[in-house]
C-alpha positions in Angstrom: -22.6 11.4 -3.9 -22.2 8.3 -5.6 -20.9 4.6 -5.1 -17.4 4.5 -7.5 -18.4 0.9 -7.5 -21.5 0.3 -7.9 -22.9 4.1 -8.8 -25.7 3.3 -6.3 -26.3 6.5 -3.8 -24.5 7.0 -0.7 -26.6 8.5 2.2 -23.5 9.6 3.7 -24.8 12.4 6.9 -23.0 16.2 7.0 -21.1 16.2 10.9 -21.3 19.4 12.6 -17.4 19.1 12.3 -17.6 19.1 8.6 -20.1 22.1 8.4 -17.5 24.0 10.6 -13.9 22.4 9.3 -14.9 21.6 6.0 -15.4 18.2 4.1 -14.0 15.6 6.3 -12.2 12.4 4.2 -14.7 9.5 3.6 -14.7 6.1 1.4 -16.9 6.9 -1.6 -18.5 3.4 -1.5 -21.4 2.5 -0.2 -22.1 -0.5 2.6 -22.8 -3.4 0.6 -19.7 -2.9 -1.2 -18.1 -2.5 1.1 -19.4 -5.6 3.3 -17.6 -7.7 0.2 -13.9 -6.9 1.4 -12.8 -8.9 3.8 -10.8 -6.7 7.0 -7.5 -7.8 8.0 -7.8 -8.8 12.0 -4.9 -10.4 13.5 -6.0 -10.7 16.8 -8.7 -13.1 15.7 -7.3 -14.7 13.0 -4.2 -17.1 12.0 -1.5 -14.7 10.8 2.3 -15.1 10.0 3.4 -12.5 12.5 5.1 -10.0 10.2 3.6 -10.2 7.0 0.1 -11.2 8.4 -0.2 -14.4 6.1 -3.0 -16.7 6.9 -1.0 -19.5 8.3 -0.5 -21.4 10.8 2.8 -21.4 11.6 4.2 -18.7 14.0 6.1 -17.1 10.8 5.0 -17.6 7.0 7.4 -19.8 4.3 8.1 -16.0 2.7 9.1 -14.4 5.8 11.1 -17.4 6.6 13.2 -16.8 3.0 13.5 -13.2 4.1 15.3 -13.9 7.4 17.5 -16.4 5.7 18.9 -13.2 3.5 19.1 -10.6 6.0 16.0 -9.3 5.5 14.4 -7.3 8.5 11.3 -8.3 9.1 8.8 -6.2 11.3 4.8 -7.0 11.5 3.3 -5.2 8.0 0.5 -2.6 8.5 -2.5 -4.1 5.7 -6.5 -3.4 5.4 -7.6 -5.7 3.5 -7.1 -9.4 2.2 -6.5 -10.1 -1.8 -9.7 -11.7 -1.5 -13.0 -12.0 -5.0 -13.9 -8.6 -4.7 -10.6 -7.2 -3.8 -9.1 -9.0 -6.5 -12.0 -7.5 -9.1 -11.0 -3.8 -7.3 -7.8 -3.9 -8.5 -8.5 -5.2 -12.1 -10.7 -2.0 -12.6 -8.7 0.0 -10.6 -5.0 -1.0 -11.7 -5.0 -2.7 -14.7 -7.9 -0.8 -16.6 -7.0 2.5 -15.3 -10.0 3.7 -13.4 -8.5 6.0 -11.1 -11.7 7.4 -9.7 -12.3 4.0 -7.6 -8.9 5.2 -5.3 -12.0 7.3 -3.1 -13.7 3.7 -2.5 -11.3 3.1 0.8 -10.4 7.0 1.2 -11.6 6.9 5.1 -9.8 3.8 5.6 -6.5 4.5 4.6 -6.9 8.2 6.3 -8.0 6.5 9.6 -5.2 3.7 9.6 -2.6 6.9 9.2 -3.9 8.2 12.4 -2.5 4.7 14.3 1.1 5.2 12.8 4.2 7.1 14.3 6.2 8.8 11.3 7.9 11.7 9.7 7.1 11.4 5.8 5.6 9.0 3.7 7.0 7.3 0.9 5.4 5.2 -1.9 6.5 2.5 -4.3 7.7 3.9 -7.3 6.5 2.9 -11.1 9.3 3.0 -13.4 8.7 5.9 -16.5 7.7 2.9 -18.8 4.6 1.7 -16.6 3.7 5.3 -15.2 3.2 6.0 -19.2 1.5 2.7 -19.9 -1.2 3.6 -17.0 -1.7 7.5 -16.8 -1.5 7.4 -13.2 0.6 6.2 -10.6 -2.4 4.0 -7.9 -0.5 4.1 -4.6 0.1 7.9 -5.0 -3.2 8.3 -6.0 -4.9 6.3 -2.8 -2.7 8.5 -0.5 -4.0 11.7 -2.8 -7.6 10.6 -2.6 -7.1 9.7 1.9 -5.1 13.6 2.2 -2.3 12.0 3.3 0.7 13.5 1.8 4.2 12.2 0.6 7.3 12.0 -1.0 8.1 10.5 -4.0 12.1 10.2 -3.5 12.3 7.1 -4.7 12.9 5.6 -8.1 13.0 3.0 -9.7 16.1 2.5 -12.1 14.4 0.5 -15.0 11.2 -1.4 -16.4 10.6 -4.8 -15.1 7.6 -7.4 -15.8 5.0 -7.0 -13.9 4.9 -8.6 -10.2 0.8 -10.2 -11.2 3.1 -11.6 -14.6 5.8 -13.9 -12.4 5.6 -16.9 -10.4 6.2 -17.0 -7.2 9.8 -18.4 -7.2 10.4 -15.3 -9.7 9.0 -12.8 -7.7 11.2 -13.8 -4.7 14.5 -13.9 -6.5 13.8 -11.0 -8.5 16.2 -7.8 -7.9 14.2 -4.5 -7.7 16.5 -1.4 -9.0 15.1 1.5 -6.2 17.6 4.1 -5.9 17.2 8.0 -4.6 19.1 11.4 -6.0 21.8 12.0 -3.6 19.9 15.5 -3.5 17.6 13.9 -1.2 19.6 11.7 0.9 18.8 14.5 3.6 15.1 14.1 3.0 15.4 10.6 4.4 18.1 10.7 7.1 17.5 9.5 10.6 13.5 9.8 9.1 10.7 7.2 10.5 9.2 6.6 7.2 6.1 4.8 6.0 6.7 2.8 2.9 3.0 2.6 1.0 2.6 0.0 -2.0 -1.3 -1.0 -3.3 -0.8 -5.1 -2.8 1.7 -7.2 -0.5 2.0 -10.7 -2.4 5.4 -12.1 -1.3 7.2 -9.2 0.1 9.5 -9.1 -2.4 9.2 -5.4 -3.5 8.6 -3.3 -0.7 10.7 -5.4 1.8 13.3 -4.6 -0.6 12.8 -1.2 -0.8 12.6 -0.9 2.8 16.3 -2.5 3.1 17.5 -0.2 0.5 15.9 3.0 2.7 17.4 1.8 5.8 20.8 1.8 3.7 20.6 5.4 3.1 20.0 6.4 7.0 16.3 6.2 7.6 15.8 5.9 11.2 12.8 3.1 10.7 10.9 2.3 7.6 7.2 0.7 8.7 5.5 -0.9 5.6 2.1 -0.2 4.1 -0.4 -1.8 1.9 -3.8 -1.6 1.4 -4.0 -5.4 0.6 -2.3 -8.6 0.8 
């Protein structure tokens, strides 16, 4: 098996588990790049509380913004900090459409799972115009490639620019159009849900899909990213 970011070799060992169970999920990426991403680690580290922000102030500027319009903020579940090589990840990954480098945190993703309490998972939606304009959808793809399933209820009502294309200010005022099919209200109802996007920058996104969840009767929506 091969590095998806490096193509080196990995020299990844077969568990008795997996000889009797089957393949067991694994990243496809081999220790030294691995080594490059930085873990998230809150207990050591600086953090704004909820988001998990390097700052030093008990709760971030963002998450202050949020509570000032309603927002409810609970700590956010992340791997990884938007650091060089998680920033490079994402180019190749995101932007140029190599879907195949989804496997390179496959075990991480899987084993963070195991730590949550929930009934379904839902991930951000694309609208129709960007799901076309990539060829593949990368936060449904992650959770394909970690075997954790989900629901794709939610929608998103129209084509906005790109969160990497606004400023900050814009991304915080900007108005995200999520809805569901009344069909699947039920699917949601009195549901603990885990909310899954690919990158936290300002909240602005998920938080707002969380609120509009909560709206439609989830019993608890926990939030999800692989970076921030």
């Amino acid at each position: 098996m091969k590095c998806v970011l490096c193509d080196g070799t990995l020299k990844n060992q077969v568990t008795f588990r997996e000889l009797l169970l089957g393949s067991e999920v694994k990243n496809h990426c081999c220790d030294k790049c691995h080594s490059q991403f930085q873990r998230i680690n809150p207990l050591f580290e600086n953090r704004c509380v909820y988001c998990q922000k390097l700052s030093q102030e008990t709760i971030c500027g963002d998450c202050q913004y949020w509570e000032t319009n309603d927002m409810i903020l609970e700590p956010h579940h992340v791997l990884y900090e938007y650091n060089e090589a998680m920033s490079e990840f994402m180019s190749h990954y995101k932007f140029q459409g190599n879907r195949a480098l989804a496997k390179a945190f496959s075990y991480d993703i899987h084993e963070a799972f195991k730590e949550l309490t929930y009934d379904i998972v839902v991930p951000i939606p694309l609208s129709k115009k960007r799901l076309s304009n990539r060829g593949f959808h990368q936060v449904e793809q992650l959770l394909e490639d970690a075997c954790i399933p989900y629901v794709p209820i939610l929608k998103k009502r129209k084509h906005t620019r790109k969160q990497s294309e606004k400023t900050k200010e814009e991304r915080l005022k900007t108005i995200h159009p999520f809805y569901i099919e009344p069909s699947d209200y039920p699917t949601i109802t009195q549901k603990r849900i885990v909310l899954v996007d690919d990158i936290y920058t300002t909240g602005s996104t998920i938080l707002q899909a969380k609120r509009y969840l909560l709206s439609k009767h989830a019993k608890k929506v926990i939030t999800f990213t692989l970076a921030r």
